[in-house]
Structures are given as structure tokens and as C-alpha cells.
KELOZA-759808 format. One line per field, with one value per residue (C-alpha): residue number from 1; residue in three letters; x negated, y, z negated. Coordinates in steps of 0.1 Angstrom, whole numbers, plus 5000, padded with zeros to 4 digits. Layout:
KELOZA-759808
pos = (NUM; ...)
code = (ALA; ...)
east = (X; ...)
north = (Y; ...)
up = (Z; ...)
//
This chain:
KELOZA-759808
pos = (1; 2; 3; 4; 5; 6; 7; 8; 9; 10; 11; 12; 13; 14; 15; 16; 17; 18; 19; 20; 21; 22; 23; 24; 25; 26; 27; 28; 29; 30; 31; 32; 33; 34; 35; 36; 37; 38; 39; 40; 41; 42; 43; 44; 45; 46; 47; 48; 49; 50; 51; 52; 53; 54; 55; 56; 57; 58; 59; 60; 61; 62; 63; 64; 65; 66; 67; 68; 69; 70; 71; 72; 73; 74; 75; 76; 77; 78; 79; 80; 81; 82; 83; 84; 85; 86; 87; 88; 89; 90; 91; 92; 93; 94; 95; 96; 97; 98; 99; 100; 101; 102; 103; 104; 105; 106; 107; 108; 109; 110; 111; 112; 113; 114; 115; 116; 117; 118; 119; 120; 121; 122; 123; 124; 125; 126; 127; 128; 129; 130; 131; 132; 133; 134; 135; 136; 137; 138; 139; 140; 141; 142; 143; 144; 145; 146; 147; 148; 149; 150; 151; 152; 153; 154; 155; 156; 157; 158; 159; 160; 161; 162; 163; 164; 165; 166; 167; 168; 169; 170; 171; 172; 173; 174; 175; 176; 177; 178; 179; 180; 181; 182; 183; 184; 185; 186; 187; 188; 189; 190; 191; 192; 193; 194; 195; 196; 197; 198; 199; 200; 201; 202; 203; 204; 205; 206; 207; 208; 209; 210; 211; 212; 213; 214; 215; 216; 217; 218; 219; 220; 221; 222; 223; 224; 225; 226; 227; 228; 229; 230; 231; 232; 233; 234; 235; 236; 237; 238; 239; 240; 241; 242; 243; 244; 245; 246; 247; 248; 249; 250; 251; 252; 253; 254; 255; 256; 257; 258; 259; 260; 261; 262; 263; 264; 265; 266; 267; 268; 269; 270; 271; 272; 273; 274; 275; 276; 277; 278; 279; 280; 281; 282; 283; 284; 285)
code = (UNK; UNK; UNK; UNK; UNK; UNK; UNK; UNK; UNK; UNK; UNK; UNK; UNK; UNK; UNK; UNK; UNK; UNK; UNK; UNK; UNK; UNK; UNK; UNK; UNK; UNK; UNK; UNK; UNK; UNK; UNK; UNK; UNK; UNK; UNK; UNK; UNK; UNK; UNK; UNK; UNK; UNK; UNK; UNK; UNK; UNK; UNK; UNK; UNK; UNK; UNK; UNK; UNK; UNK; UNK; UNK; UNK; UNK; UNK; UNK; UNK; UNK; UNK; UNK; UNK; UNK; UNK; UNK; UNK; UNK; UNK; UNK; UNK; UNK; UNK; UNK; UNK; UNK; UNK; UNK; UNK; UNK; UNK; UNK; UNK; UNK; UNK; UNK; UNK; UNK; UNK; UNK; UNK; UNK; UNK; UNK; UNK; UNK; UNK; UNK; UNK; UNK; UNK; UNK; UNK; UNK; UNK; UNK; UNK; UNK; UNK; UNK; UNK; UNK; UNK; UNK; UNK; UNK; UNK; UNK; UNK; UNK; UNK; UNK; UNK; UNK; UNK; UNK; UNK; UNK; UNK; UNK; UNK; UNK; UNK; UNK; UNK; UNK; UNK; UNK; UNK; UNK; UNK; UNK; UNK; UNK; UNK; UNK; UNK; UNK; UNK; UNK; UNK; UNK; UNK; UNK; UNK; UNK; UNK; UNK; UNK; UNK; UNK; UNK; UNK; UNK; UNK; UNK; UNK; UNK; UNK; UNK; UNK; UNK; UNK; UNK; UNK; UNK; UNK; UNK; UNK; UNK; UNK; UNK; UNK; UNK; UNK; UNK; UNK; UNK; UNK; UNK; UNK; UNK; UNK; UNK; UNK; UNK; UNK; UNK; UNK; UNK; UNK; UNK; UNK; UNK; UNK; UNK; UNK; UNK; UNK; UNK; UNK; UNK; UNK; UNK; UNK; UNK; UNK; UNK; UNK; UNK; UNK; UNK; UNK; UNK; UNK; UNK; UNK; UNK; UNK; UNK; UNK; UNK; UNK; UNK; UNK; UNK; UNK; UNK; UNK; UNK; UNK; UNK; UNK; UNK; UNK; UNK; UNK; UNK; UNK; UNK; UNK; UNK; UNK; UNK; UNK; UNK; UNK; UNK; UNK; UNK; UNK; UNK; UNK; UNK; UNK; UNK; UNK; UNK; UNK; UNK; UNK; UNK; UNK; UNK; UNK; UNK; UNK; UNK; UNK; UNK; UNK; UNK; UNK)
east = (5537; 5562; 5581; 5578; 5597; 5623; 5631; 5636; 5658; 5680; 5680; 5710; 5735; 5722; 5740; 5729; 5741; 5749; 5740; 5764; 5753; 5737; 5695; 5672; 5646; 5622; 5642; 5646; 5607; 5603; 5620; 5609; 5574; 5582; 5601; 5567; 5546; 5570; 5571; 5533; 5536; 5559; 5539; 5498; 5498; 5520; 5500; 5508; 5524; 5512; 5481; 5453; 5415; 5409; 5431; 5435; 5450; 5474; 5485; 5494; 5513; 5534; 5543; 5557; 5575; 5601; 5638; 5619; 5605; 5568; 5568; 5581; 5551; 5525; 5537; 5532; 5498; 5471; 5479; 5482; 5449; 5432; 5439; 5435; 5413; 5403; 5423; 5406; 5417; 5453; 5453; 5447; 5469; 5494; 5531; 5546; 5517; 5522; 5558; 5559; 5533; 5554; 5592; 5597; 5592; 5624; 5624; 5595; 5600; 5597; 5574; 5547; 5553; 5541; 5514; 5495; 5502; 5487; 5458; 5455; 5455; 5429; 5403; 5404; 5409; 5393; 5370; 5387; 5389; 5419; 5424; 5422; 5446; 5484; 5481; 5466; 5484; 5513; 5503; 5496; 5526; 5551; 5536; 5556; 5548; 5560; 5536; 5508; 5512; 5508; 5477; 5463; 5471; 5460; 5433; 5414; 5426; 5444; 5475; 5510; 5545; 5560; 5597; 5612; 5648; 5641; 5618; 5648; 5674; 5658; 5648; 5687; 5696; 5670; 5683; 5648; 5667; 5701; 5684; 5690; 5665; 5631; 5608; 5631; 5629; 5592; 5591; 5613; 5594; 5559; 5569; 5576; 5545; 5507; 5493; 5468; 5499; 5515; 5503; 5508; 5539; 5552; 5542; 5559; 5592; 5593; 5584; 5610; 5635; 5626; 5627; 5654; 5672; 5687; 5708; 5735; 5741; 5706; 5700; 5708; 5714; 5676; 5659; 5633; 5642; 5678; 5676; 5659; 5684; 5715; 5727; 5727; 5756; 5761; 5748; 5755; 5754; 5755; 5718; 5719; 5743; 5713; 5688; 5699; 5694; 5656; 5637; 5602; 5574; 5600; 5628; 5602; 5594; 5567; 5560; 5557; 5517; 5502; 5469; 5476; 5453; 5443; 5458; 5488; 5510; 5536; 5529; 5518; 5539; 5537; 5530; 5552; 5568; 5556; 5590; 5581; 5615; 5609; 5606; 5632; 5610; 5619; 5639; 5655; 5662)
north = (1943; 1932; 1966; 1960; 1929; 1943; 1969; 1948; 1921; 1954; 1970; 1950; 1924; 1888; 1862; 1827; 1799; 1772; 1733; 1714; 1683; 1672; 1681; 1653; 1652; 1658; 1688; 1699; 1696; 1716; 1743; 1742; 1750; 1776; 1790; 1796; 1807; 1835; 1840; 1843; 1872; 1889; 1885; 1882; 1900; 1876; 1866; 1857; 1890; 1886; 1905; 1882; 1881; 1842; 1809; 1818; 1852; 1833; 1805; 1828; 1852; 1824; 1811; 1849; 1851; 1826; 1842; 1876; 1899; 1896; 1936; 1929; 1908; 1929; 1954; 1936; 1911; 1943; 1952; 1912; 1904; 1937; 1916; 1882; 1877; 1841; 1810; 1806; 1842; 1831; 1800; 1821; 1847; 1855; 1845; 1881; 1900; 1882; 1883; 1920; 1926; 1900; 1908; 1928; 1899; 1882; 1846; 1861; 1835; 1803; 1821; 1831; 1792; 1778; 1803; 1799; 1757; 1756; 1777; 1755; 1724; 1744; 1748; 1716; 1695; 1713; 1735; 1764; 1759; 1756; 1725; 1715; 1683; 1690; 1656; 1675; 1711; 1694; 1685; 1718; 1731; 1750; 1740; 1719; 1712; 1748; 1767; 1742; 1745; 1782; 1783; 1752; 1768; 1805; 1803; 1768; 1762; 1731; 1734; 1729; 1739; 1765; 1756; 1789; 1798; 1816; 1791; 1765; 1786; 1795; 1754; 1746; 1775; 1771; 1736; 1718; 1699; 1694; 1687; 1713; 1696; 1715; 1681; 1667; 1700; 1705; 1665; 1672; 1699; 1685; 1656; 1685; 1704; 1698; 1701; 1727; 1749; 1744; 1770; 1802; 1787; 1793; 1828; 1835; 1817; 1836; 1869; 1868; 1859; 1886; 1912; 1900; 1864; 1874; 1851; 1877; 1895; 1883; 1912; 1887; 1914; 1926; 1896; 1885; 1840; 1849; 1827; 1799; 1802; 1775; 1798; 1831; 1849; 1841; 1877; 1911; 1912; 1946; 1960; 1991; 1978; 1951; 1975; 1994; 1955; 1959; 1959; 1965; 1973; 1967; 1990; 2015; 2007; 1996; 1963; 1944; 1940; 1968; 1962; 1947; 1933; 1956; 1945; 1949; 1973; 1991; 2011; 1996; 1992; 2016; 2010; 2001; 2034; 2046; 2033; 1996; 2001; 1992; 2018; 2028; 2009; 1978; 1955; 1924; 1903)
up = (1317; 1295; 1291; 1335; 1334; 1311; 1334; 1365; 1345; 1335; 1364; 1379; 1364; 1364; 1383; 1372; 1392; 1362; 1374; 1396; 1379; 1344; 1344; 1346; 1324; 1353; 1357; 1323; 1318; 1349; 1338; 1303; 1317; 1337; 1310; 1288; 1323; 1325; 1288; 1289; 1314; 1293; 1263; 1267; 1236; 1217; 1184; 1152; 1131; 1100; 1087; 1077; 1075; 1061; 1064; 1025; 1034; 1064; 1038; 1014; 1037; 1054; 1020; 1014; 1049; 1037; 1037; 1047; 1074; 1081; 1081; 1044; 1041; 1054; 1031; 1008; 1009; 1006; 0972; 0962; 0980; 0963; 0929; 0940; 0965; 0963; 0954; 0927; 0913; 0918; 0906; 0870; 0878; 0851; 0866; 0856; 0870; 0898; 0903; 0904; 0932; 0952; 0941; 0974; 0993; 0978; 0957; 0936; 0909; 0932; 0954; 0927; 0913; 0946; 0954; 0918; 0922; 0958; 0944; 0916; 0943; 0966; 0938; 0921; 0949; 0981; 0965; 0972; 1012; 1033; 1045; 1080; 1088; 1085; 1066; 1030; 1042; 1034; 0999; 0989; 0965; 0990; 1020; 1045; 1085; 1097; 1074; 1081; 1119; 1118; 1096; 1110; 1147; 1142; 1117; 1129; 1163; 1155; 1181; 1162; 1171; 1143; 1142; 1125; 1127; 1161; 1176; 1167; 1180; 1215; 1218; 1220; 1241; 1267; 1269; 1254; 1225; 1213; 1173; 1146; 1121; 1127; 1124; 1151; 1170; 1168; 1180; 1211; 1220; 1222; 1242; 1267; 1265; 1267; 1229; 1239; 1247; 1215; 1195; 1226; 1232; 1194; 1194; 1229; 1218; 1188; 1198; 1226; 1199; 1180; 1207; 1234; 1225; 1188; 1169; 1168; 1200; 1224; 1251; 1283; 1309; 1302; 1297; 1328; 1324; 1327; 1360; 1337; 1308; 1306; 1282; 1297; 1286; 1251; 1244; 1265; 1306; 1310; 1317; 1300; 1269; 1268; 1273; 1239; 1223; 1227; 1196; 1184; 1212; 1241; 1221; 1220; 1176; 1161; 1154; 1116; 1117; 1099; 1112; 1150; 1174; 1202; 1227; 1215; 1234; 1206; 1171; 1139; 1117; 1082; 1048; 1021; 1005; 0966; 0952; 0973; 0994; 1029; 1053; 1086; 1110; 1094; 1123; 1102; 1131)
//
């Protein structure tokens, strides 16, 4: 369905009539919800992309996701779960052990600090369970509201908005919010939404930043909301110079979960190399 959509949006260059006057709210709100109906046609498969089987496993992995690519993640998390498979197996992990299964994954140092300290937290002072209020997520060591959302959303059901840098970036240009702080943003947008769409609509946002609306160059002339965008053509027009923007399932690549759900429509994404060097199929975006 979604590589469908594509196609139509690139089949012909977009004309998008821009507002004669400033939106209402009303409007804005309007729009804003259409925005995620169409996003969840494109995307019924969207979900979160890293590789978990617990909340431990999710915290853990969206700790390691900071300043990286999930892919970079997944890679990463089956050897570090082979040797610590509880919290209480990492909170007595030794720090160098530990840094070297993580090092690919960037900021190993900090990273391995926060991981053994919210360990430590989750055995003494939830015996050894995940939490399930945002209110003690964020007391854990490394934790703050974006991390909590997506654990609290995709491992209990708890609905939260994950404001990541492409969440943020697609907020402003689709008009929702004018904030660049990601509290703010993740306020703003809830007032917008109902709550029991706030966990979907992260995944959708995201996933169509990571395939279509990039930071750099977004794929405009191929991209199905183009009519709903304010911002339509801050990136390439041109359908088939948009088309050639695509990237994982709708560029025809594999995704960043090595193990995805089934439903999803593109190739898994491969293991790690011998020498821990990250693969071709990586996509940083």
C-alpha cells in the first residue's frame, strides 16, 4: 500500500495551492488529523524499529539509539543481551567489559555509565521491573520523557508522544508547532491529538521522516500529503529526482530491525560484520 501511494504522488509534479490567509486552529487541527489518517495508510506496518523481547530489552536499546542508527543498535543489543540478560546482570557488569560490546553504538563511556546506573536503580528500587508511570521512568539514570514514552508506549501500552529529532522536525514543517524544545513540542502536539493516537502517530511521523521528509533533501515530489504539507517544497519537486530520495522498504532496502514484525513489507536488515563495522545497508538518515 505504501510503495502504491508513493507511486501516484511521483507520478506527476505536485501543485499545492499555499493558504490565502493565516490557518485557524480549527483548521490547523483539521489538517493535522488528516495528516496521520493518510500517514496510517501509508504505513500500517509502522512500529517501533528496534529489536526487543522485554521493556528491559526496549529501555536498554533506546538508551543505546542516542546519537545513533537503530540498525547500529540492533546490531548491536544480541551479543549485549547474550551476556546480560537481566538488570540485575548489568547492574554488576564490569564498565570495560561493557564498553566494548557497546563501543559501536557511539558515546560508549556515558552510555555504559547510564545503562549499569539505571540497572542499579531497577534492582534496588523496582525489583528488577520496568516501571510503568513516566513519573519513576524518568528517574532512572539516562532516562528522560522521550525514552520513557517509547518504552512506556510500545512495551505497556501507555500512549506517549516520542519527540526525536525527526518527530520534531516534521511537527514544524507540517505546520503543528512553531517550538524547537521537544517537551514543548510533544505538549503542542497532544493538545492536537486524542491520547489513544499518540503512540501510532509517533511511529508514522517518524517512519515517514526516515523514508520520505529527510532533514537534508525530503523527497516532496514523491510524497502522498504533499497537498497537506505547508512546507512542500523545501526538498525536490521533481517525481522521479524524488523518487531516487526513497529510502529503506519504499527505496527498495531493507529496513534497521533485524528481526521485523511480519507484517512488515521490506528486508531485514543484516547482522553486524566480524570486524563490528556496519554493513552497506546501513541508511543514516
Amino acid at each position: 500500500m505504501a510503495e502504491s501511494k508513493v507511486r501516484q504522488a511521483a507520478s506527476g509534479v505536485r501543485t499545492v495551492a499555499k493558504p490565502k490567509k493565516p490557518e485557524s486552529q480549527l483548521a490547523m487541527v483539521r489538517r493535522a488529523r488528516k495528516i496521520n489518517r493518510e500517514l496510517a495508510e501509508l504505513y500500517p506496518y509502522a512500529h517501533p524499529e528496534l529489536d526487543f523481547e522485554s521493556p528491559f530489552q526496549l529501555l536498554v536499546a533506546t538508551v543505546l539509539s542516542a546519537q545513533t542508527t537503530d540498525l547500529r543498535v540492533n546490531q548491536t543489543t544480541p551479543a549485549l543481551f547474550a551476556k546480560y540478560p537481566t538488570p540485575a546482570d548489568l547492574a554488576a557488569a564490569v564498565p570495560d567489559e561493557l564498553e566494548e560490546i557497546i563501543r559501536p553504538t557511539g558515546f560508549f563511556r556515558n552510555k555504559a555509565k547510564a545503562l549499569i546506573g539505571l540497572s542499579i536503580a531497577l534492582r534496588d528500587n523496582f525489583g528488577g521491573e520496568v516501571p510503568r508511570t513516566l513519573e519513576e521512568m524518568v528517574t532512572l539514570p539516562g532516562v528522560g520523557r522521550k525514552t520513557g514514552n517509547v518504552v512506556l508506549g510500545n512495551a505497556y501500552g501507555v500512549p506517549g508522544i516520542t519527540v526525536d529529532t525527526h518527530f520534531g522536525r516534521l511537527a514544524r514543517r507540517f505546520g503543528w508547532t512553531t517550538e524547537e524544545d521537544p517537551v514543548a513540542v510533544e505538549a503542542a502536539v497532544a493538545a492536537i491529538f486524542p491520547k489513544s493516537e499518540w503512540t501510532m502517530l509517533s511511529h508514522r511521523v517518524v517512519f515517514h521522516g526516515r523514508r520520505i521528509c529527510h532533514a537534508r533533501k525530503p523527497a516532496c515530489g514523491a510524497c502522498p500529503i504533499a497537498p497537506l504539507c505547508p512546507s512542500y517544497g523545501v526538498g525536490e519537486v521533481d517525481p522521479e529526482k524524488a523518487a531516487a530520495l526513497l529510502k529503506y522498504e519504499l527505496g527498495g532496502r531493507p529496513g534497521q530491525r533485524l528481526r521485523p514484525p511480519a507484517d512488515y513489507p521490506g528486508a531485514p536488515a543484516q547482522p553486524a560484520t566480524g570486524d563490528g563495522v556496519q554493513g552497506a545497508n546501513e541508511v543514516t538518515e
